[in-house]
C-alpha positions in Angstrom: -77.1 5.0 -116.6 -75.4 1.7 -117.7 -77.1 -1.3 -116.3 -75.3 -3.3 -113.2 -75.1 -7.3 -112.3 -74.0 -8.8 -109.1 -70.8 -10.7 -109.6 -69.7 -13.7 -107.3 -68.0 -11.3 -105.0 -70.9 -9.7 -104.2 -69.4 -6.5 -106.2 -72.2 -4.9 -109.2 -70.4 -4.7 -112.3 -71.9 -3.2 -115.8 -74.1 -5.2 -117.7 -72.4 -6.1 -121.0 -74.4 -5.3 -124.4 -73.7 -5.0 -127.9 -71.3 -2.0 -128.1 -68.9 -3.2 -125.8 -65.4 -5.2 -126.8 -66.5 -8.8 -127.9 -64.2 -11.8 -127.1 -64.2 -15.1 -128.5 -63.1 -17.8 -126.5 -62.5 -21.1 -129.1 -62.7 -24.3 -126.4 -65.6 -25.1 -123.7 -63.1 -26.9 -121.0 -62.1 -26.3 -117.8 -59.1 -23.7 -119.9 -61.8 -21.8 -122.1 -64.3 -21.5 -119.0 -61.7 -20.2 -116.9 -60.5 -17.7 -119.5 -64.2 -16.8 -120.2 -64.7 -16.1 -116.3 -61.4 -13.9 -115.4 -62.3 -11.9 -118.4 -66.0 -11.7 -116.6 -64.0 -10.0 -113.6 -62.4 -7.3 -115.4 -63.3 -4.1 -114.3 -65.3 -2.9 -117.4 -65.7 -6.7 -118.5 -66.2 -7.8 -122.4 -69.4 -9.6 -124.1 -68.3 -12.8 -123.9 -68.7 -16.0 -126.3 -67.6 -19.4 -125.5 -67.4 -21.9 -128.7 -67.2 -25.7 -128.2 -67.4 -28.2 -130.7 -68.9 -30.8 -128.7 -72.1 -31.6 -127.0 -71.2 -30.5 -123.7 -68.7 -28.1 -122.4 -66.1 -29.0 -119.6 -63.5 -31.1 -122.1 -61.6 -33.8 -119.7 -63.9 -32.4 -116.7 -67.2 -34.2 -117.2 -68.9 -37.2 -115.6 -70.4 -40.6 -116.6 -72.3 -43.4 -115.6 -71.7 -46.6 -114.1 -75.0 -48.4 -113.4 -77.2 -45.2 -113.0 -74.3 -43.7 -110.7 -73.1 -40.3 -111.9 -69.1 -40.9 -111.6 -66.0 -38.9 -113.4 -65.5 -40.2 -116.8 -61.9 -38.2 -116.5 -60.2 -36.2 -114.3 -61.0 -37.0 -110.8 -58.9 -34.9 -108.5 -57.0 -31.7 -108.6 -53.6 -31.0 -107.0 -54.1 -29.0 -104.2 -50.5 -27.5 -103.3 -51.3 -24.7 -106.3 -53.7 -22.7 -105.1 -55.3 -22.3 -108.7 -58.1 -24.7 -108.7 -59.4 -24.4 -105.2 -59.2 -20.6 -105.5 -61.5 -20.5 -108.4 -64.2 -23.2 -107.0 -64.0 -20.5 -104.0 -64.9 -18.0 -106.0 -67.9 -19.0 -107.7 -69.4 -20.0 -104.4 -68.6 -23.6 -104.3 -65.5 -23.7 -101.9 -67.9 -26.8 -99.5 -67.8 -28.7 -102.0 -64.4 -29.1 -101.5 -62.7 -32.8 -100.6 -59.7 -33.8 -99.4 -59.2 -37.6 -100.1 -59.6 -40.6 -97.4 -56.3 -41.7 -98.0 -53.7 -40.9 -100.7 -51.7 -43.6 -99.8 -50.5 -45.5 -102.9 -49.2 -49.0 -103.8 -46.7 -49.5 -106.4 -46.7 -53.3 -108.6 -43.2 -54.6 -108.7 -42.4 -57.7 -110.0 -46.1 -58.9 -109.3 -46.3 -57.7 -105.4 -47.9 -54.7 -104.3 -45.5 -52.4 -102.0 -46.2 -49.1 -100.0 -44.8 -46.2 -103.0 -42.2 -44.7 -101.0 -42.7 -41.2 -99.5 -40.3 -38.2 -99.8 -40.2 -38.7 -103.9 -41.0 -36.0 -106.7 -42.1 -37.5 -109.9 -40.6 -40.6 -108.6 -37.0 -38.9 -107.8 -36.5 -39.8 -104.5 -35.3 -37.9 -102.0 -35.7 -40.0 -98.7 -33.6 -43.1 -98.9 -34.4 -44.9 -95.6 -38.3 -44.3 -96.9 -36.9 -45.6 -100.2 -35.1 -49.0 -99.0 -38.1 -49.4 -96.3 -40.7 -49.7 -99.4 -38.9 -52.5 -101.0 -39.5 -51.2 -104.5 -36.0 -51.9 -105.5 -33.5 -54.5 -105.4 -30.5 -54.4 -103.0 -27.9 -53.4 -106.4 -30.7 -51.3 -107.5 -31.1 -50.1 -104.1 -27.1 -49.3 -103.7 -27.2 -48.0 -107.1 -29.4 -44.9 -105.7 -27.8 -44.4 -102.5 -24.5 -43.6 -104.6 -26.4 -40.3 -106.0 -25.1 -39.0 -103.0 -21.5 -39.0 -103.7 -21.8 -38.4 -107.3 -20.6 -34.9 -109.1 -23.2 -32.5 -109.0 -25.8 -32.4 -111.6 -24.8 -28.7 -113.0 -25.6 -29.3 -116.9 -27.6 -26.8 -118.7 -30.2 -27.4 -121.8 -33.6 -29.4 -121.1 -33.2 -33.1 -120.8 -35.6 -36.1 -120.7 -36.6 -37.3 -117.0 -35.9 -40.5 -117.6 -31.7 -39.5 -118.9 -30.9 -37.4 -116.1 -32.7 -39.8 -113.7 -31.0 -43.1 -114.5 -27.7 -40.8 -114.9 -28.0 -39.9 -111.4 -30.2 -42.7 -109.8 -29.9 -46.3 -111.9 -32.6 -47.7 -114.4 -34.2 -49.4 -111.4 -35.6 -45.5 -109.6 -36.4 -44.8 -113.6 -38.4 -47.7 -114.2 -39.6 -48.3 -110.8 -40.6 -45.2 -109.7 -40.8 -42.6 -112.6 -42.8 -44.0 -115.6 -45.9 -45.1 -113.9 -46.0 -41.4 -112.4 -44.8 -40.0 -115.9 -47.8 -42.6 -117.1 -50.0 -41.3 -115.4 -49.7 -37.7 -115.5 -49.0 -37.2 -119.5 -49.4 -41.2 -120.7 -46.3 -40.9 -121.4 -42.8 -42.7 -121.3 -39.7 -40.9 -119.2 -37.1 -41.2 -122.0 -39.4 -38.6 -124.1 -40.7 -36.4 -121.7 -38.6 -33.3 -120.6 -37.3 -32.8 -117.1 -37.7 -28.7 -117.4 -41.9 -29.0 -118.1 -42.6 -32.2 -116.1 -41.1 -31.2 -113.4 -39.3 -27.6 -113.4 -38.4 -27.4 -110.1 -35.9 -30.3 -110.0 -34.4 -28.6 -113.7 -33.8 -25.7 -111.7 -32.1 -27.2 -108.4 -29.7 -29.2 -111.2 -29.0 -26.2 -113.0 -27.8 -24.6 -110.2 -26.0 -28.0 -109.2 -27.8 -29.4 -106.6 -28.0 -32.6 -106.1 -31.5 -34.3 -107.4 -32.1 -36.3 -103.9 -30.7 -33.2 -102.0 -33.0 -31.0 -104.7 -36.2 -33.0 -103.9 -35.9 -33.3 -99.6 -35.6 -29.6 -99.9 -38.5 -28.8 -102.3 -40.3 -31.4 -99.8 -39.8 -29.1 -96.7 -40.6 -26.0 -98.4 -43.9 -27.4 -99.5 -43.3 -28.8 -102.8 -44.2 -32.5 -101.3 -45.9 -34.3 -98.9 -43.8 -33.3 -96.0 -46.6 -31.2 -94.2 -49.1 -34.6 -94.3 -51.3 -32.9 -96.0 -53.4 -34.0 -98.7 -51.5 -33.6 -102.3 -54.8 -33.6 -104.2 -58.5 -32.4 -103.2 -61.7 -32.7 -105.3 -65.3 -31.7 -105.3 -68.4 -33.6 -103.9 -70.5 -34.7 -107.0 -67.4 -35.3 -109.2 -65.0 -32.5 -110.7 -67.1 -32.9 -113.7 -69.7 -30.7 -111.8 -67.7 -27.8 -111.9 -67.3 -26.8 -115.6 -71.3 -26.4 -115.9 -71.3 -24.2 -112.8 -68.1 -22.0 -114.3 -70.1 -21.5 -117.3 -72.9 -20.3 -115.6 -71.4 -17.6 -113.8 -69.0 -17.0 -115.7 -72.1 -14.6 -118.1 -70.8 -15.8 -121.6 -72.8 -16.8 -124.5 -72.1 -20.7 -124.6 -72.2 -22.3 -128.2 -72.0 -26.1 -127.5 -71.6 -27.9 -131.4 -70.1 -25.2 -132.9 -66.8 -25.8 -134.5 -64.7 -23.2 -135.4 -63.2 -24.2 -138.6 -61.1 -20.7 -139.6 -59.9 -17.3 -138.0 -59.1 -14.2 -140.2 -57.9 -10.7 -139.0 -59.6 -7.8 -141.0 -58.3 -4.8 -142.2 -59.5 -3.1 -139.4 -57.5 -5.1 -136.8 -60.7 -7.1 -135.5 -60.9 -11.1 -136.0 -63.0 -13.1 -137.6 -64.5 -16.9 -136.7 -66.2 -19.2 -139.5 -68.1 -21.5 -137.5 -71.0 -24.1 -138.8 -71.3 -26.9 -141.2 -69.3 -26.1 -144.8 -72.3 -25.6 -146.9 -73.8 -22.8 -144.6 -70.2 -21.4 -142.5 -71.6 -18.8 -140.3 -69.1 -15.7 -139.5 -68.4 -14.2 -136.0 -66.8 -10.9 -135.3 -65.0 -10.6 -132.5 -62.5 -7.8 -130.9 -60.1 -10.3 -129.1 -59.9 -14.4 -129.2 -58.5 -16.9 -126.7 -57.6 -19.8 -128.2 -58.2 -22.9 -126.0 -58.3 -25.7 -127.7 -55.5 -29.1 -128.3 -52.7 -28.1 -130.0 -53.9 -29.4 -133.6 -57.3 -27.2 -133.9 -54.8 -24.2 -132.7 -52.5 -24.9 -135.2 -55.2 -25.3 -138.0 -56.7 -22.3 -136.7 -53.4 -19.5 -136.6 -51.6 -21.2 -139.7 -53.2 -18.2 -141.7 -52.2 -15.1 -139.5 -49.4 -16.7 -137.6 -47.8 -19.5 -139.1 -44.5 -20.0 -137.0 -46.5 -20.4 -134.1 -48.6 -23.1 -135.9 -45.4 -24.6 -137.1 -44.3 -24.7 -133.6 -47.7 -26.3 -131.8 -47.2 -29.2 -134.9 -44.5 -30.7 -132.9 -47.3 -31.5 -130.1 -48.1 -35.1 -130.0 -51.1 -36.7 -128.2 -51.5 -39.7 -126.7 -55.0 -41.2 -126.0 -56.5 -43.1 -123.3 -59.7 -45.1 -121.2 -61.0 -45.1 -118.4 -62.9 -48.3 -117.2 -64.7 -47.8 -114.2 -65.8 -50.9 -112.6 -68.6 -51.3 -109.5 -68.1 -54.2 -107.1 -70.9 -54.9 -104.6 -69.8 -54.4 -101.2 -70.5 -57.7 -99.4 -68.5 -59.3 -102.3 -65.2 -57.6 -101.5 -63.6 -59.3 -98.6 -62.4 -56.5 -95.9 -59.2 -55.0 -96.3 -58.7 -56.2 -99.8 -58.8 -52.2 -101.5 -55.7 -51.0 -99.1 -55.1 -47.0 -99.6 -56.3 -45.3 -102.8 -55.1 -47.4 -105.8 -52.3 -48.7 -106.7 -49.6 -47.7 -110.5 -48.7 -50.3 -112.8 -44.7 -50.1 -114.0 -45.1 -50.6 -117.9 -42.0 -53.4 -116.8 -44.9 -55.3 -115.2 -46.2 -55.9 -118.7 -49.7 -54.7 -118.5 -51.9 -53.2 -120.5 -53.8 -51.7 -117.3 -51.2 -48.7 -115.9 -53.2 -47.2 -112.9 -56.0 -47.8 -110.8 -57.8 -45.9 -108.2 -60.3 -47.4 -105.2 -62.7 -44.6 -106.0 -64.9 -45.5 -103.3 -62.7 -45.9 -101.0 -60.8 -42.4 -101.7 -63.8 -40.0 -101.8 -66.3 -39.9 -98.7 -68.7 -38.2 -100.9 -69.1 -41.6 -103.7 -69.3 -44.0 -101.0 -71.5 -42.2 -99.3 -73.7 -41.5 -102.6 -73.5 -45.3 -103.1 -72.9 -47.4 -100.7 -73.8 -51.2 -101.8 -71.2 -50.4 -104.8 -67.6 -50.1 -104.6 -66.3 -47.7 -107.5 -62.9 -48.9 -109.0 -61.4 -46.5 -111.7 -58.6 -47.8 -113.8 -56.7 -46.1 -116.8 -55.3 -47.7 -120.3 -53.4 -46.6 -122.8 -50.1 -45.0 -123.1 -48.0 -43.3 -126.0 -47.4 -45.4 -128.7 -49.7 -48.3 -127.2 -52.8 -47.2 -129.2 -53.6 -51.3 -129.7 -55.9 -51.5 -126.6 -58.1 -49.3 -127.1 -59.3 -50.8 -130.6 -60.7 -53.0 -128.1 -64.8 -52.5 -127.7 -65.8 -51.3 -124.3 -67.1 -55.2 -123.1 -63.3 -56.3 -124.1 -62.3 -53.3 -122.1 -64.1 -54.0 -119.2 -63.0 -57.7 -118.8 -59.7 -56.6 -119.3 -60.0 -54.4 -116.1 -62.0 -56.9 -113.9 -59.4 -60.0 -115.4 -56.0 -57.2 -114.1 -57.6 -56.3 -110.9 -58.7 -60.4 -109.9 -54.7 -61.2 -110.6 -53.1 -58.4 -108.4 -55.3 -58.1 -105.8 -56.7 -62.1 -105.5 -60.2 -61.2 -105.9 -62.8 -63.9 -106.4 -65.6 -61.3 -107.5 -66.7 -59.7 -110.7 -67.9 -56.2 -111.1 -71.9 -56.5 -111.6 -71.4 -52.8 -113.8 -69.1 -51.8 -116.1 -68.6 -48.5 -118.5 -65.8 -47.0 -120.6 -64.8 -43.5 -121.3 -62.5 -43.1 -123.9 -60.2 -40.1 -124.6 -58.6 -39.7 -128.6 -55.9 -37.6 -128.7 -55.7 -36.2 -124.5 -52.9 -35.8 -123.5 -50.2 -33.7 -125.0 -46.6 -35.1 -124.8 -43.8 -32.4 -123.6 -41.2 -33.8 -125.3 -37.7 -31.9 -124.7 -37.2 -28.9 -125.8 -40.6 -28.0 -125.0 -40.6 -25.2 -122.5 -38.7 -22.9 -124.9 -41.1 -23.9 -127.6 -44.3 -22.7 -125.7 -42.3 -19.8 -124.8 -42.0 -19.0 -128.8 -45.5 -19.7 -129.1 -46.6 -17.1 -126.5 -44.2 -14.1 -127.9 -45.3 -14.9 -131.0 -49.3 -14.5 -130.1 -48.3 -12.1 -127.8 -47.4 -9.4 -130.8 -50.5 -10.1 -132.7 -53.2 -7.7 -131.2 -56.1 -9.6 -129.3 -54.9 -13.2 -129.4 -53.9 -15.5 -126.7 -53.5 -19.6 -126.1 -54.0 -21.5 -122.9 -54.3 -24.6 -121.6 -52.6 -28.1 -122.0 -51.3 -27.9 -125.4 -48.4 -25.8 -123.6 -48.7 -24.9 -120.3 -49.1 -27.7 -118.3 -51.8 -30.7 -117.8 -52.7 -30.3 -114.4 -56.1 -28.3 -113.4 -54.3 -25.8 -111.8 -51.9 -25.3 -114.5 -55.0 -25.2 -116.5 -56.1 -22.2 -115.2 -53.4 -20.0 -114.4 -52.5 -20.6 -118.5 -56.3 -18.8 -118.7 -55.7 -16.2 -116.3 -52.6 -15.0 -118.3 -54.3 -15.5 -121.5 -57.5 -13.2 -120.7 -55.1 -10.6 -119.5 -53.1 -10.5 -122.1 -56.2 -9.9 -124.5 -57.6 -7.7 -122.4 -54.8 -5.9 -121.8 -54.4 -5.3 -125.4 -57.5 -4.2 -126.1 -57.4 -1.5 -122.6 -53.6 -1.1 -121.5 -55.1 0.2 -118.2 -58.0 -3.1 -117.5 -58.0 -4.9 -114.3 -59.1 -8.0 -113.6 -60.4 -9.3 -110.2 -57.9 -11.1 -108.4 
């Protein structure tokens, strides 16, 4: 009789030995965790291995400290209007730690003053004028000069774009600047006149393609969900930090987890199974494996196929990265007069001129930190953007001034943070230049026709958490669909 284990659903499912089908999964964050657990579900599930390079699995999901605090050293919050994320923390039994923010009311820095970010906007396209003038984010020309979207042609024009063309095209430079790059900052790091309007945000490409309207586009995607119409949070995240999570998905996800184990080459054998050289150069260790998910930045996946598939490595080359920090900061209480930390943070125009691009009241957005620490306010804020790699060379003390010097000139604050720590990120977030849908798209058919072999995660199929994991949903299925035409996985 073949042994049983208890899955999360409460279902038993056959304990996994060495005779069954082996998958590798290359890449311990949230992308290769989720890949490693969905392949868990399937009905006759594979012996699973999950190999990470570094010292801890999770990637951009992990957390830090500030003063003895545990806090997130990266992602803080995932977006809650796909189901993705939320579904998955259900699933492995942690659906109360579940957190809507306090507030995710934002502020916007224009010309120096900070100013309500207007509501009924997408990526900073807006679609609700009155909310638009209201805010005050835009001068009265600049304000006139979006109105007149309105009454313009249609926006019918096929082929990918930047956000930042079709934008000031349709809206002026002042809704591009304004608006769009401190979202299109934070998001990818990026700048709007690089990154393309069909992967950033593919909804509004659609609506255009069909020639709608981009304002008309976004009010609509805004009642149908696609915003904030509802009032409901657009973001949720976990009590403890989202960097809790990846250690838990691990855990039940059943795989054999290989923290400091690089995978430096894949080879296919005769026999149609794959090989992984892992281990230092002077004694490479080799691991079989039936199937492999690849989910790791673009670069290691490049390095990785460019010996069985090398158009598809050719293709992930294009990928740029840009890299980032993250200084948190932690304020006493009694030294922050009331009122001063108004909504959840506040985006930084790269027309303002500094180096700092977004900032987040941490404390005052998550119940759960201020509750875990109440005689410290947590501040979060985030440098470095594409191209503007000259900050970071700055050490982590330099860093930290630097974020207590920005926040004392926009917010007037006489007090210094008594703590201070910096997480730095090489090389995190991947840039989807145009033209990069159809490249990913490449990638996937290409992968697709080689027998056990699948990518997910940022490198192509989108940044967000959410995004994240659906890109590892597909990819187990599609390995273990070609290794059992007729597997199931768990929905």
């Amino acid at each position: 009789m073949v042994p049983r284990r208890r899955s999360q659903s409460g279902h038993d499912r056959p304990v996994c030995d060495s005779r069954c089908v082996h998958v590798a999964v290359v890449g311990g964050g949230i992308s290769g965790l989720a890949a490693a657990w969905f392949l868990s579900q399937a009905d006759d599930p594979p012996r699973l291995t999950v190999l990470e390079a570094g010292v801890e699995v999770g990637g951009k999901l992990r957390l830090g400290d500030l003063a003895g605090h545990a806090v997130d050293a990266g992602a803080e919050s995932m977006l809650a209007r796909r189901p993705e994320a939320s579904d998955l923390v259900r699933a492995v039994g942690r659906a109360q730690s579940l957190e809507p923010p306090v507030t995710s009311a934002a502020r916007l820095l224009v010309d120096g003053t900070l100013r309500p970010f207007p509501a009924g906007t997408l990526m900073g396209i807006p679609g609700d004028m009155p909310a638009l003038a209201r805010s005050g984010v835009l001068t009265r020309r600049g304000m006139a000069r979006a109105r007149a979207e309105a009454a313009l042609p249609s926006a019918a024009q096929r082929g990918d774009v930047s956000v930042g063309r079709l934008v000031t095209s349709r809206f002026g430079h002042e809704v591009t600047e304004r608006l769009v790059e401190p979202l299109l900052g934070g998001v990818y790091a990026g700048h709007a006149d690089r990154i393309s309007l069909a992967a950033a945000v593919p909804a509004v490409a659609a609506a255009r393609d069909r020639g709608q309207r981009l304002s008309a586009a976004v009010r609509d995607l805004g009642r149908a969900g696609g915003g904030s119409a509802d009032g409901s949070a657009p973001f949720v995240g976990l009590v403890g930090g989202l960097g809790t999570f990846p250690p838990r998905l691990a855990a039940v996800s059943g795989a054999d987890v290989r923290t400091r184990t690089t995978v430096r080459a894949l080879h296919r054998t005769v026999e149609g199974r794959w090989l992984l050289e892992t281990g230092p150069v002077p004694r490479t260790e080799t691991l079989g494996a039936d199937a492999v998910v690849l989910a790791v930045p673009a670069a290691a996946a490049s390095r990785l196929l460019r010996p069985v598939v090398p158009a598809a490595a050719a293709l992930l080359d294009v990928v740029e990265y840009a890299s980032v920090a993250v200084v948190a900061l932690g304020y006493r209480s009694a030294d922050l007069p009331a009122g001063v930390l108004q909504g959840s943070g506040h985006l930084v125009p790269p027309r303002e001129g500094r180096e700092v691009k977004a900032v987040t009241y941490a404390s005052r957005k998550w119940r759960w930190l201020a509750e875990s620490v109440p005689d410290l306010v947590v501040v979060r804020m985030s440098v470095g953007r594409m191209g503007e790699q000259r900050v970071l060379q700055r050490d982590d003390s330099d860093l930290v001034a630097l974020g207590a010097d920005d926040l004392a000139d926009v917010l007037g604050l006489q007090a210094r943070p008594v703590a201070g720590s910096v997480f730095r990120w090489g090389g995190a977030l991947p840039q989807y230049t145009v033209g990069h849908v159809s490249r990913a798209q490449r990638v996937h058919g290409l992968l697709g026709a080689e027998r056990g072999l699948a990518l997910c995660g940022a490198a192509l199929d989108g940044v967000g958490i959410p995004a994240c994991i659906s890109s590892a949903r597909s990819a187990a299925d599609a390995v273990l669909r070609s290794l059992r035409p007729d597997a199931t996985m768990a929905p």
